[in-house]
Jmol script that loads the backbone (N, CA, C; Angstrom):
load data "model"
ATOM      1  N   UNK A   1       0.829  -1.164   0.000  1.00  0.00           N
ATOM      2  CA  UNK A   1       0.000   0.000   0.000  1.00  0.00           C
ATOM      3  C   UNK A   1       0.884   1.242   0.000  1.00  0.00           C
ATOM      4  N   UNK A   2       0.495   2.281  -0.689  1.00  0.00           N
ATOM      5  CA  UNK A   2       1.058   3.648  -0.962  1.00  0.00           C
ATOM      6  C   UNK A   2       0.343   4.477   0.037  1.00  0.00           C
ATOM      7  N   UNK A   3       1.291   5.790   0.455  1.00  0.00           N
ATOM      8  CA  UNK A   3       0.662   7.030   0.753  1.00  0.00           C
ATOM      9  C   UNK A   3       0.344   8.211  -0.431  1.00  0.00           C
ATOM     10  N   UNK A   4      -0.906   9.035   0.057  1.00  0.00           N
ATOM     11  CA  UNK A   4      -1.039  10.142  -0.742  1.00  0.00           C
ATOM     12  C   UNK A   4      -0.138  11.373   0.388  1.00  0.00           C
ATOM     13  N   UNK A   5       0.804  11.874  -0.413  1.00  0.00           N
ATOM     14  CA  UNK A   5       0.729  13.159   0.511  1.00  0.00           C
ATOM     15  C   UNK A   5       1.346  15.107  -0.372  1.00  0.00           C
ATOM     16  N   UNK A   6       0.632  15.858   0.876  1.00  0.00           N
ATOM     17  CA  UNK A   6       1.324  17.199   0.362  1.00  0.00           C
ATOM     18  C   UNK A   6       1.895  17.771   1.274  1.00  0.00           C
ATOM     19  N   UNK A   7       2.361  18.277   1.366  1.00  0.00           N
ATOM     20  CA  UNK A   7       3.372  19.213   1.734  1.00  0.00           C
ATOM     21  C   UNK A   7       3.836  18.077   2.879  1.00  0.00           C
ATOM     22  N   UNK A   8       4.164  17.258   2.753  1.00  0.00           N
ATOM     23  CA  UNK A   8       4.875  16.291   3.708  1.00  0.00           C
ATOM     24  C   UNK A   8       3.479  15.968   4.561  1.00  0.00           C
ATOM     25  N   UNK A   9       2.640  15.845   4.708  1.00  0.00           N
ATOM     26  CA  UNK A   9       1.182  15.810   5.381  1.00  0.00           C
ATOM     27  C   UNK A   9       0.765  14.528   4.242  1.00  0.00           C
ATOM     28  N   UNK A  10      -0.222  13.567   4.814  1.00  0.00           N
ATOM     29  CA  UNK A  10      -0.658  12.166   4.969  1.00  0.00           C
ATOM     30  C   UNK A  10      -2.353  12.832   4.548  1.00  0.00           C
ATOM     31  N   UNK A  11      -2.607  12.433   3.190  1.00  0.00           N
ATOM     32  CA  UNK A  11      -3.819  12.815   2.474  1.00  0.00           C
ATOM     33  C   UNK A  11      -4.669  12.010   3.036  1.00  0.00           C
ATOM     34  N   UNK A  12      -4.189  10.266   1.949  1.00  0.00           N
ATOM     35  CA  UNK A  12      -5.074   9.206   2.298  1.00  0.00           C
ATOM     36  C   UNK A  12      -3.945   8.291   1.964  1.00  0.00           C
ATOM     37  N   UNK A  13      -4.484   7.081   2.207  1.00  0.00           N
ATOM     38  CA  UNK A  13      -3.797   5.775   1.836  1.00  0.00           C
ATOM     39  C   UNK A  13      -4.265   5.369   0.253  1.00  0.00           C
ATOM     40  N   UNK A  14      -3.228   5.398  -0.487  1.00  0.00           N
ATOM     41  CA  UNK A  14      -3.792   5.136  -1.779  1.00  0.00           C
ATOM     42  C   UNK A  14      -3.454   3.838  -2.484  1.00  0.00           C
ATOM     43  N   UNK A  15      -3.941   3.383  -3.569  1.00  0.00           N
ATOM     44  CA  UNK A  15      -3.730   1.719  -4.503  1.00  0.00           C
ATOM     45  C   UNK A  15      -3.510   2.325  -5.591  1.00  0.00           C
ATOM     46  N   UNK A  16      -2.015   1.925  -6.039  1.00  0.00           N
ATOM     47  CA  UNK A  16      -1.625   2.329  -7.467  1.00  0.00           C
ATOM     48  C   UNK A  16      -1.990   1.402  -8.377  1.00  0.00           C
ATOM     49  N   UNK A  17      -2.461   1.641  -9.365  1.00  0.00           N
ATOM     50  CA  UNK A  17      -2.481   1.119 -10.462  1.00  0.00           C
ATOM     51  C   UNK A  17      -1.209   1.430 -11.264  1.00  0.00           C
ATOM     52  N   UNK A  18      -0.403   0.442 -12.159  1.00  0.00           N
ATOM     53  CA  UNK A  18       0.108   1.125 -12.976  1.00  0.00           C
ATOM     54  C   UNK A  18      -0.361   0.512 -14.389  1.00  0.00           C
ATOM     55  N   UNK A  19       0.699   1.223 -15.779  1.00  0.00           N
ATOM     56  CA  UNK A  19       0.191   0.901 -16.860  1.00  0.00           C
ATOM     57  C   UNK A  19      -0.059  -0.906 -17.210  1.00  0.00           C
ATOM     58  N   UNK A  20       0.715  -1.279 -16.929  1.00  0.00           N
ATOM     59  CA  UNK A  20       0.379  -2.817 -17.061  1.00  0.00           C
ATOM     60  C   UNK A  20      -0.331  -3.495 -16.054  1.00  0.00           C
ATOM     61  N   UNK A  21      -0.487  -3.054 -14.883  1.00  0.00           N
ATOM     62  CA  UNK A  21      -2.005  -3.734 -14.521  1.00  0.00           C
ATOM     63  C   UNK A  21      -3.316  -3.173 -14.808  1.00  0.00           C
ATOM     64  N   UNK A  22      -4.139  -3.762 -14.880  1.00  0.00           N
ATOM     65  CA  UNK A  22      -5.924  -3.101 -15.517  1.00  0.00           C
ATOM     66  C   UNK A  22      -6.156  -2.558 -14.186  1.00  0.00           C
ATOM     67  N   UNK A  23      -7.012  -1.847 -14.125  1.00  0.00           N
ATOM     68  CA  UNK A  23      -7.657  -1.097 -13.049  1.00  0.00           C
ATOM     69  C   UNK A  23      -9.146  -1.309 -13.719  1.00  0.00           C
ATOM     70  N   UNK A  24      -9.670  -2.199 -13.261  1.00  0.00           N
ATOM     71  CA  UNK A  24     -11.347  -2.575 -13.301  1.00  0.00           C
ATOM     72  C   UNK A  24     -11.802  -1.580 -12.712  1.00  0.00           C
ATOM     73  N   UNK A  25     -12.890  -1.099 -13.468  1.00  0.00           N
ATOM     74  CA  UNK A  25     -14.025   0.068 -12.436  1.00  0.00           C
ATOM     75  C   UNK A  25     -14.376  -1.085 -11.389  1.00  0.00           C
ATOM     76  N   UNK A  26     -14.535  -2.414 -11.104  1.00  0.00           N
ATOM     77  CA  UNK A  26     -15.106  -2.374  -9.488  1.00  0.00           C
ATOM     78  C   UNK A  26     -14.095  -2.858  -8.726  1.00  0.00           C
ATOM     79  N   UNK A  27     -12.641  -2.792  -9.279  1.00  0.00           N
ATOM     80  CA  UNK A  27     -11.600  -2.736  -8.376  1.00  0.00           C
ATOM     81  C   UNK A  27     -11.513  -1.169  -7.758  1.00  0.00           C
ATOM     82  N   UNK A  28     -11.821  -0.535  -8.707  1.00  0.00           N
ATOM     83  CA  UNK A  28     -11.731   1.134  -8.341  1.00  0.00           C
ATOM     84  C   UNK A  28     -12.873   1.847  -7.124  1.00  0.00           C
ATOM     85  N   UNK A  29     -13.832   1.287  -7.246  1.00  0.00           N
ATOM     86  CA  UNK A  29     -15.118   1.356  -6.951  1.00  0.00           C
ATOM     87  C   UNK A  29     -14.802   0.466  -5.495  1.00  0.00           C
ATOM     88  N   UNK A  30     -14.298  -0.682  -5.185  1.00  0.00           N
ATOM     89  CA  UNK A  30     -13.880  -1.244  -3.901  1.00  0.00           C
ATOM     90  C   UNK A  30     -13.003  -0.377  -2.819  1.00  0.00           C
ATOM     91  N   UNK A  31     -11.888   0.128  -3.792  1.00  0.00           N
ATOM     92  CA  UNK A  31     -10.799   0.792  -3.156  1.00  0.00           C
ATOM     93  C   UNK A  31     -11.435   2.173  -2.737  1.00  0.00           C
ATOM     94  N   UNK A  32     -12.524   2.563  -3.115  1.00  0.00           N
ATOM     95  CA  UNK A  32     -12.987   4.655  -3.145  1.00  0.00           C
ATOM     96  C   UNK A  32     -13.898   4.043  -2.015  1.00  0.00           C
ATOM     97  N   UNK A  33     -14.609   3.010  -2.135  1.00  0.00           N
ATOM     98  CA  UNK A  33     -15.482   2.300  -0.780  1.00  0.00           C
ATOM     99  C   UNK A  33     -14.867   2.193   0.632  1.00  0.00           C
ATOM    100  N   UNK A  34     -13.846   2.074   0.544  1.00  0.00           N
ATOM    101  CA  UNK A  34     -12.960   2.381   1.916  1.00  0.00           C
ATOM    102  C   UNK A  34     -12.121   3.429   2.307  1.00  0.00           C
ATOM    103  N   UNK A  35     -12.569   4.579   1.425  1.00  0.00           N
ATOM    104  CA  UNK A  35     -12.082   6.195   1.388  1.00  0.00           C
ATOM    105  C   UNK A  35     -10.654   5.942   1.110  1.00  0.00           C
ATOM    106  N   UNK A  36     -10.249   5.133   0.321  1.00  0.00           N
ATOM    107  CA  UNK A  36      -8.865   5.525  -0.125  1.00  0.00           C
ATOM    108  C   UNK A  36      -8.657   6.087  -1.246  1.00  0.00           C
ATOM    109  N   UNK A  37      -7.581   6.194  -1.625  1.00  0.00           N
ATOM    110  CA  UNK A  37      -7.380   7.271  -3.293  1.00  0.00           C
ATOM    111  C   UNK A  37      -6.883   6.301  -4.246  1.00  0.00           C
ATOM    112  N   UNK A  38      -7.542   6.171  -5.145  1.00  0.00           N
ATOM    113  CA  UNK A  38      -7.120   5.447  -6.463  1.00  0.00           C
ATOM    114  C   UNK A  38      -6.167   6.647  -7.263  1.00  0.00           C
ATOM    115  N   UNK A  39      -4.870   5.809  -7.626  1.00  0.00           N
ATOM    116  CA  UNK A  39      -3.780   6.247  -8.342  1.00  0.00           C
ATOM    117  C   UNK A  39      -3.039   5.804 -10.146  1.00  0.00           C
ATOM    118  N   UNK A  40      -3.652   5.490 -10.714  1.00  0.00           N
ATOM    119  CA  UNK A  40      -3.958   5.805 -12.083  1.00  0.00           C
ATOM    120  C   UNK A  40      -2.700   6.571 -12.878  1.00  0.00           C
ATOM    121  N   UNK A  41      -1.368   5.319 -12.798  1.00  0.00           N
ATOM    122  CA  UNK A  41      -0.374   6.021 -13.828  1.00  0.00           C
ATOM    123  C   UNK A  41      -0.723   5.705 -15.078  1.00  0.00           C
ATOM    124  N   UNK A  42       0.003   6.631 -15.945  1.00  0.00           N
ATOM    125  CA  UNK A  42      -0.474   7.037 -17.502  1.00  0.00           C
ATOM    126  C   UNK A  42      -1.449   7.314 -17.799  1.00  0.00           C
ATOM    127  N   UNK A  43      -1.653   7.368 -18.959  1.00  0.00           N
ATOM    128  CA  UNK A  43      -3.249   7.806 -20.045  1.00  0.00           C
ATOM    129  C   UNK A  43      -3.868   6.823 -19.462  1.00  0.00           C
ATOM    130  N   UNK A  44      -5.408   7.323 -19.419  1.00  0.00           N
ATOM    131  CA  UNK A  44      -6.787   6.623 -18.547  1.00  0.00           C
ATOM    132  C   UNK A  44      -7.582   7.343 -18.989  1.00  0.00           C
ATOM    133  N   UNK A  45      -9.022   6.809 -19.266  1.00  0.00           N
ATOM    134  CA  UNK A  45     -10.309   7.616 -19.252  1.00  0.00           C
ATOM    135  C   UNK A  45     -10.902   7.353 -17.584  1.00  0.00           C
ATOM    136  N   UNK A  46     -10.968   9.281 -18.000  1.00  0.00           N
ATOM    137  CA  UNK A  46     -11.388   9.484 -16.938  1.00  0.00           C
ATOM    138  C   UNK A  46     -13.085   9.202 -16.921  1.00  0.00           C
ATOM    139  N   UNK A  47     -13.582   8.535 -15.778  1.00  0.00           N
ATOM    140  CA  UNK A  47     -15.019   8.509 -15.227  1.00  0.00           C
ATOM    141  C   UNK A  47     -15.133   7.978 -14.216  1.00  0.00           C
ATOM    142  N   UNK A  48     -16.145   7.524 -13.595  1.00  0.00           N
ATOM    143  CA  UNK A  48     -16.979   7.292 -11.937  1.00  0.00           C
ATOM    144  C   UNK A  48     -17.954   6.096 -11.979  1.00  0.00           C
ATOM    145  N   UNK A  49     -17.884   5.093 -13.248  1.00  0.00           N
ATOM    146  CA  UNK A  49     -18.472   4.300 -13.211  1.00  0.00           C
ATOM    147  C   UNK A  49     -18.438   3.190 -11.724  1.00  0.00           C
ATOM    148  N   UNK A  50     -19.453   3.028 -11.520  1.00  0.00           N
ATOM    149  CA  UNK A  50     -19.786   2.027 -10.280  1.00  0.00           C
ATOM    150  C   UNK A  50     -19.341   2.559  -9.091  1.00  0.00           C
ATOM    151  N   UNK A  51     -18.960   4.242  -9.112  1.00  0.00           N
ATOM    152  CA  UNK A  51     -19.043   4.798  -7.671  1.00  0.00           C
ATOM    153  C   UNK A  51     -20.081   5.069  -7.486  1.00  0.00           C
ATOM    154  N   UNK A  52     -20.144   4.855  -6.133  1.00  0.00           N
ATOM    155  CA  UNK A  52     -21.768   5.113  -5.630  1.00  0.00           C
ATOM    156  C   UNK A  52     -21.927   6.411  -4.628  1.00  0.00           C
ATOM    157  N   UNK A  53     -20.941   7.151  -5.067  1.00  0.00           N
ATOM    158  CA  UNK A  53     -20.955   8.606  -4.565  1.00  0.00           C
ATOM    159  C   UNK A  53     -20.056   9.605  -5.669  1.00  0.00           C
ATOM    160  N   UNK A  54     -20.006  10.943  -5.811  1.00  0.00           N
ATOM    161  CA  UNK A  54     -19.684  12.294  -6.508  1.00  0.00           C
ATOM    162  C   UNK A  54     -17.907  11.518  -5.862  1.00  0.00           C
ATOM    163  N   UNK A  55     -16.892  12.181  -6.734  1.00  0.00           N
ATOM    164  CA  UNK A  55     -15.425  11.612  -7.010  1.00  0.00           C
ATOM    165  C   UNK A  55     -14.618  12.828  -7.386  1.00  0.00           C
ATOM    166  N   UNK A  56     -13.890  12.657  -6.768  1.00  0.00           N
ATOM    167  CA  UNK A  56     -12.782  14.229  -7.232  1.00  0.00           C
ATOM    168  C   UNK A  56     -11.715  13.821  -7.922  1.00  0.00           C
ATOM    169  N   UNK A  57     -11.494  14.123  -9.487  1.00  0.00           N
ATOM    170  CA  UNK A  57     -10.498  13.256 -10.407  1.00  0.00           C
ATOM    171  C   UNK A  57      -9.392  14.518  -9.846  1.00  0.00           C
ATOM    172  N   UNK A  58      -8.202  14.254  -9.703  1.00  0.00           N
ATOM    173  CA  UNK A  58      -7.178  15.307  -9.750  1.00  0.00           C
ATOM    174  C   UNK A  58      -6.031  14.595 -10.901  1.00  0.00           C
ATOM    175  N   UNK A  59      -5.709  15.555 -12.023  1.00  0.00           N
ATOM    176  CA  UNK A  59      -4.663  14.531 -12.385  1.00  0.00           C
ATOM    177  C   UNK A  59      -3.336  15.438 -12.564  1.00  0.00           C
ATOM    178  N   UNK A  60      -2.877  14.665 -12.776  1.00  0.00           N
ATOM    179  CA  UNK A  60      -1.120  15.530 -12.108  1.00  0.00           C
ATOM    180  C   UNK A  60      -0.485  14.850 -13.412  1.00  0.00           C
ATOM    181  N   UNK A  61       1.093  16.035 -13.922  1.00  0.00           N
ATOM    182  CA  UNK A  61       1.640  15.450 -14.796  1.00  0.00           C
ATOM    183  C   UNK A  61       3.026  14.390 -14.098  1.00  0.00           C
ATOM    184  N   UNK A  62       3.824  14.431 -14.380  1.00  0.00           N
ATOM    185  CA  UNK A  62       4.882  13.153 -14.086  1.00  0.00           C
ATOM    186  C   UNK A  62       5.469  13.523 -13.313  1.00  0.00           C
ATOM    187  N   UNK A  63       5.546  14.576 -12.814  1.00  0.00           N
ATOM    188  CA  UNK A  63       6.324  15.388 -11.388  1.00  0.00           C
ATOM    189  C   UNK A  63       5.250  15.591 -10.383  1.00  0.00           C
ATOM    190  N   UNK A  64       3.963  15.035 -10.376  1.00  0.00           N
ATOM    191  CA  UNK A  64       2.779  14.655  -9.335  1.00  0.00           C
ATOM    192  C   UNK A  64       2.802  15.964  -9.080  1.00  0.00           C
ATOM    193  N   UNK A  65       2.465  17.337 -10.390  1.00  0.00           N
ATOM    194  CA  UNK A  65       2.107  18.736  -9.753  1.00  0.00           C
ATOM    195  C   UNK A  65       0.696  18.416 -10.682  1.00  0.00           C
ATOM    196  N   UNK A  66      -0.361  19.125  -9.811  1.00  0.00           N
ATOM    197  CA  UNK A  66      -1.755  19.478  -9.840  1.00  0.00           C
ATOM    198  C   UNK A  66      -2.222  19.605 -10.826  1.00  0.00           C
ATOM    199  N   UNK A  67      -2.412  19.254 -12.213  1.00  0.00           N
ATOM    200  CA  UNK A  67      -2.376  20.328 -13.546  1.00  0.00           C
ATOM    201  C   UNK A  67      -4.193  20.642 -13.464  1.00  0.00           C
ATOM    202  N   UNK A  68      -5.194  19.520 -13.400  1.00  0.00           N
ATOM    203  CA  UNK A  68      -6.328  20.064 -13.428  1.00  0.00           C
ATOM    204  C   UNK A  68      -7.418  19.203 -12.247  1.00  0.00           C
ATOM    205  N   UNK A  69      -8.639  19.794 -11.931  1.00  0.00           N
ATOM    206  CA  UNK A  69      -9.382  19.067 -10.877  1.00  0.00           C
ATOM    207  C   UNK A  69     -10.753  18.705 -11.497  1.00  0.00           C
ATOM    208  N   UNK A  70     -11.243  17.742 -11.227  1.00  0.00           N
ATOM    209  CA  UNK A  70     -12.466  17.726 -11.747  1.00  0.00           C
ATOM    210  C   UNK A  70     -13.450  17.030 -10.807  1.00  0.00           C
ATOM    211  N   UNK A  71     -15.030  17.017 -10.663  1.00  0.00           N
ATOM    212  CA  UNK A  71     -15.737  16.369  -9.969  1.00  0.00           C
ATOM    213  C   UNK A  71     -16.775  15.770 -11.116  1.00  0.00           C
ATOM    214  N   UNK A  72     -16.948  14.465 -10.539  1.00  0.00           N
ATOM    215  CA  UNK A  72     -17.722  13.468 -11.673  1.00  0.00           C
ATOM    216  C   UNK A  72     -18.776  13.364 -10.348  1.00  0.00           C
ATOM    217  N   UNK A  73     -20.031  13.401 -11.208  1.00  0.00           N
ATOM    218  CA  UNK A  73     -21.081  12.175 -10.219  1.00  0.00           C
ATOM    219  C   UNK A  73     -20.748  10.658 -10.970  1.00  0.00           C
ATOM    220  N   UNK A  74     -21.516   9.764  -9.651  1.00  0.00           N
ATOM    221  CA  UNK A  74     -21.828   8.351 -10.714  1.00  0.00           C
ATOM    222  C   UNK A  74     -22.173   8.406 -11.654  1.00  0.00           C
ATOM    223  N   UNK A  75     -21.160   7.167 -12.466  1.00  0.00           N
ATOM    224  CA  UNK A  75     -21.794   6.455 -13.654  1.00  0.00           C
ATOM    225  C   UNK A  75     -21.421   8.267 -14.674  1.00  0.00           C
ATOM    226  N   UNK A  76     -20.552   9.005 -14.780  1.00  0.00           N
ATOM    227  CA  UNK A  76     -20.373   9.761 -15.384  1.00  0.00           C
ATOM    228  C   UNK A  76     -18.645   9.162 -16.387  1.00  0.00           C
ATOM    229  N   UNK A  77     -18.890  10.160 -17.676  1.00  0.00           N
ATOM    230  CA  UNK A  77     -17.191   9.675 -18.196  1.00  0.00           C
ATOM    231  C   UNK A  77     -16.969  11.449 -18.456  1.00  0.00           C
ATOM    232  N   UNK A  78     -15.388  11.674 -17.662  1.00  0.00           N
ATOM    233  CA  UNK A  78     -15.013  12.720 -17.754  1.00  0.00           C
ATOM    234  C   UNK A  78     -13.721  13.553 -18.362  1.00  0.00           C
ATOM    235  N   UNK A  79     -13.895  12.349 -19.926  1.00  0.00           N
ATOM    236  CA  UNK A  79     -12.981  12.234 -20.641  1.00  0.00           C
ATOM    237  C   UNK A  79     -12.115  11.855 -20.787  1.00  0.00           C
ATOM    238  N   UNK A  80     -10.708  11.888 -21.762  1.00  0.00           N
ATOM    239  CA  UNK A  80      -9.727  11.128 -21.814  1.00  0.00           C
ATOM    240  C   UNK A  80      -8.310  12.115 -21.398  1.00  0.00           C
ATOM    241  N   UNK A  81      -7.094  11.764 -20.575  1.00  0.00           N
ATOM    242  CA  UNK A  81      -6.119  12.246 -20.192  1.00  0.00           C
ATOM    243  C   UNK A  81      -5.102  11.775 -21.053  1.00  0.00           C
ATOM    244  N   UNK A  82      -4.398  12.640 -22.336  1.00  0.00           N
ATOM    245  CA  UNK A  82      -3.425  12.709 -22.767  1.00  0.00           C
ATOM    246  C   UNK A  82      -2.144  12.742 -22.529  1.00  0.00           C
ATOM    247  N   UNK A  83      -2.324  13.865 -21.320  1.00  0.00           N
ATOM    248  CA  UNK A  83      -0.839  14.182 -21.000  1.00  0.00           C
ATOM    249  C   UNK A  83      -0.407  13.744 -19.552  1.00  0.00           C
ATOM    250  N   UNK A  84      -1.434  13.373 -19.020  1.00  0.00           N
ATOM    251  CA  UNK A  84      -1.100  12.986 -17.911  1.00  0.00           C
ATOM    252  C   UNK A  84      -0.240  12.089 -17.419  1.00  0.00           C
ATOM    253  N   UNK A  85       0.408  12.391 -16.319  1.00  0.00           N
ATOM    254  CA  UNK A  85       1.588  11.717 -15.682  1.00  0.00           C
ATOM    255  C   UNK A  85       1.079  10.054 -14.174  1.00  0.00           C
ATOM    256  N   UNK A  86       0.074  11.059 -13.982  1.00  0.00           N
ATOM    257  CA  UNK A  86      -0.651  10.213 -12.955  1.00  0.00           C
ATOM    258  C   UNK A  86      -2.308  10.761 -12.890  1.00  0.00           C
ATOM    259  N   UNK A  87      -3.451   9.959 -12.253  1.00  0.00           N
ATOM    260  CA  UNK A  87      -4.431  10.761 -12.452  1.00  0.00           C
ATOM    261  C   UNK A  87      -5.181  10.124 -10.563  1.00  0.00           C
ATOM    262  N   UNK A  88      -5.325  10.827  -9.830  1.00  0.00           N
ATOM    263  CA  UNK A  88      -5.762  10.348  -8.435  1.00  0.00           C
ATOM    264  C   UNK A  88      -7.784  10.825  -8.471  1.00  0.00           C
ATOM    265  N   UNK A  89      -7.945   9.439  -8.168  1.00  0.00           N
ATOM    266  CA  UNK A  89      -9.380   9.626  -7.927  1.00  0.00           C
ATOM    267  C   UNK A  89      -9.661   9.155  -6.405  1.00  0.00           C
ATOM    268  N   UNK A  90     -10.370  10.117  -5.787  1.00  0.00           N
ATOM    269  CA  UNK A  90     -10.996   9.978  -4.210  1.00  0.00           C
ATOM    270  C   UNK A  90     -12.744  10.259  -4.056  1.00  0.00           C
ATOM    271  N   UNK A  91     -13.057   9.877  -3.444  1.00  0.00           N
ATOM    272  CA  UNK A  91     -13.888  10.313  -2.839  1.00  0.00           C
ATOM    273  C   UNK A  91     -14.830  11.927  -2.513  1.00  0.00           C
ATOM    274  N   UNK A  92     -15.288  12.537  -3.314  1.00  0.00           N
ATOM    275  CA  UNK A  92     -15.710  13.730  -2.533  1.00  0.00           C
ATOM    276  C   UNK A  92     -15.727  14.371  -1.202  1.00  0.00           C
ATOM    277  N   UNK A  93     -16.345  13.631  -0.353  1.00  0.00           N
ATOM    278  CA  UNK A  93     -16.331  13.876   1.369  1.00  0.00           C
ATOM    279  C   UNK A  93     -15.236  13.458   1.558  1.00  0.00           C
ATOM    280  N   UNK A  94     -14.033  12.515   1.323  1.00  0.00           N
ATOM    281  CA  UNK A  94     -12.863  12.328   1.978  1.00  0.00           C
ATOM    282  C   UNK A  94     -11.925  13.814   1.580  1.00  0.00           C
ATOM    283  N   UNK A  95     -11.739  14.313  -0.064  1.00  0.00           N
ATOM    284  CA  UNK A  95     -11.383  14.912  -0.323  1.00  0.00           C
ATOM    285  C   UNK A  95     -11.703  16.213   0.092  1.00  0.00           C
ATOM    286  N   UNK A  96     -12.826  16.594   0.814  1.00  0.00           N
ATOM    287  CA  UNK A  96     -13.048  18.214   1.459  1.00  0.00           C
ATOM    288  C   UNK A  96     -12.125  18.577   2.675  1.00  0.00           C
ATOM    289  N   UNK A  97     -11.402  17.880   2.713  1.00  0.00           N
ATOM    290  CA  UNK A  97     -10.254  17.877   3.935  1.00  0.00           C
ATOM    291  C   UNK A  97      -9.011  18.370   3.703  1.00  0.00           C
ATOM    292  N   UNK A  98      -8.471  18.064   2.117  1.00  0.00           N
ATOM    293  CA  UNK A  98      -7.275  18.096   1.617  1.00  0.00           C
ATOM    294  C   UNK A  98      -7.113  19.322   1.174  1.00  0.00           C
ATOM    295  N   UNK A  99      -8.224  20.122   0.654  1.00  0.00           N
ATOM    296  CA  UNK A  99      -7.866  21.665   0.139  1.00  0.00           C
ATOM    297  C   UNK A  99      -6.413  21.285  -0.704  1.00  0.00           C
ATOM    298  N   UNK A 100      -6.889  20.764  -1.928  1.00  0.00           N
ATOM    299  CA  UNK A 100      -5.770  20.604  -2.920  1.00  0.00           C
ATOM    300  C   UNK A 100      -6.224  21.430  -3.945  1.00  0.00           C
ATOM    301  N   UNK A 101      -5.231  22.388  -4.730  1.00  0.00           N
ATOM    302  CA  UNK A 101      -5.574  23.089  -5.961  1.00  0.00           C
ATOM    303  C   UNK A 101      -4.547  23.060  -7.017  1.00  0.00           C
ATOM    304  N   UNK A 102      -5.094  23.542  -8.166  1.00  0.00           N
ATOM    305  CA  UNK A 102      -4.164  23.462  -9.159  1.00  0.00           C
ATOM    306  C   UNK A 102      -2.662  24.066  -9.018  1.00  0.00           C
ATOM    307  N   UNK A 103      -1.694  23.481  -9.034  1.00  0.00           N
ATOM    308  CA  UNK A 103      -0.095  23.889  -8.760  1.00  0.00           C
ATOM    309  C   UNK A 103       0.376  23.406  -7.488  1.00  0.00           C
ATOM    310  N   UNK A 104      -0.432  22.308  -6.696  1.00  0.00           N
ATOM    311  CA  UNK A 104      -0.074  21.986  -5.372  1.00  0.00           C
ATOM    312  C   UNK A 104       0.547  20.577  -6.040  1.00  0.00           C
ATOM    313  N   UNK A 105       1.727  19.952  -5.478  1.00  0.00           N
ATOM    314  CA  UNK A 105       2.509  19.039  -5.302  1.00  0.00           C
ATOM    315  C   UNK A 105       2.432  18.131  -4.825  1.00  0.00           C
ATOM    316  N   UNK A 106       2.109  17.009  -5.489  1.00  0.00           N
ATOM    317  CA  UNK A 106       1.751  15.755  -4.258  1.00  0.00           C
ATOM    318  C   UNK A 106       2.829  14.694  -4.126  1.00  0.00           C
ATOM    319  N   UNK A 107       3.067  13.793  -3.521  1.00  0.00           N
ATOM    320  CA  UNK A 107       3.562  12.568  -3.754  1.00  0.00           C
ATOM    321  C   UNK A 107       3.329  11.534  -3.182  1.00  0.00           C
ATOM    322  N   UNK A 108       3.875  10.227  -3.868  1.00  0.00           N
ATOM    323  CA  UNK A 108       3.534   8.802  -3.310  1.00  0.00           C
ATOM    324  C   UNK A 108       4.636   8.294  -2.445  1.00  0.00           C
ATOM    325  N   UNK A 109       4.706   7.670  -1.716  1.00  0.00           N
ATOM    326  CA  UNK A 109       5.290   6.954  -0.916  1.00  0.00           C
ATOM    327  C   UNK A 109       4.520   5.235  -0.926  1.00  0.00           C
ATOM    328  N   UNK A 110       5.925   4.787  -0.826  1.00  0.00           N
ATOM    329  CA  UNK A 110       5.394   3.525  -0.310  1.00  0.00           C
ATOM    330  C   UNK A 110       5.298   2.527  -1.350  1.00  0.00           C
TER     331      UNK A 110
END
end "model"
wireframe off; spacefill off
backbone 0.3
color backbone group
């Protein structure tokens, strides 16, 4: 298991996906069920299928800085990430805690 963090501060506990393993929406959908952060290296379409709550996509380029934020409800697709380096999906209510914005710095541990 990975950490999410910023400024040296402990976000959530997150599950990386990387490019060669699949990330199933109800592997994704298991992991956001126990308020952790799904971590999504490389290109991914972005959406919220089989969350059963609103999702805060943040995706960051390859230096895990902030580039854009987005909020999906369920069962929404919120397009495709080109340039992206990593793309972190959480929870809505977990995420009102983190006050993360565009140009904030994150990283993984672990």
């Amino acid at each position: 298991m990975s950490w999410l963090l910023k400024d040296a501060n402990v976000l959530s506990s997150a599950v990386v996906f990387t490019p060669k393993s699949r990330a199933w929406p109800w592997e994704r959908a298991a992991v956001l069920a126990r308020e952790q952060s799904v971590v999504l290296e490389g290109r991914h379409l972005l959406h919220s299928f089989l969350a059963h709550e609103k999702v805060l996509v943040v995706v960051c380029d390859k230096e895990m800085n902030v580039t854009s934020l987005r909020s999906l409800a369920p069962n929404r697709i919120g397009g495709f990430s080109l340039h992206a380096g990593a793309i972190v999906v959480m929870p809505v209510r977990v995420s009102a805690n983190f006050d993360i914005h565009v140009g904030d710095k994150l990283e993984l541990r672990g």
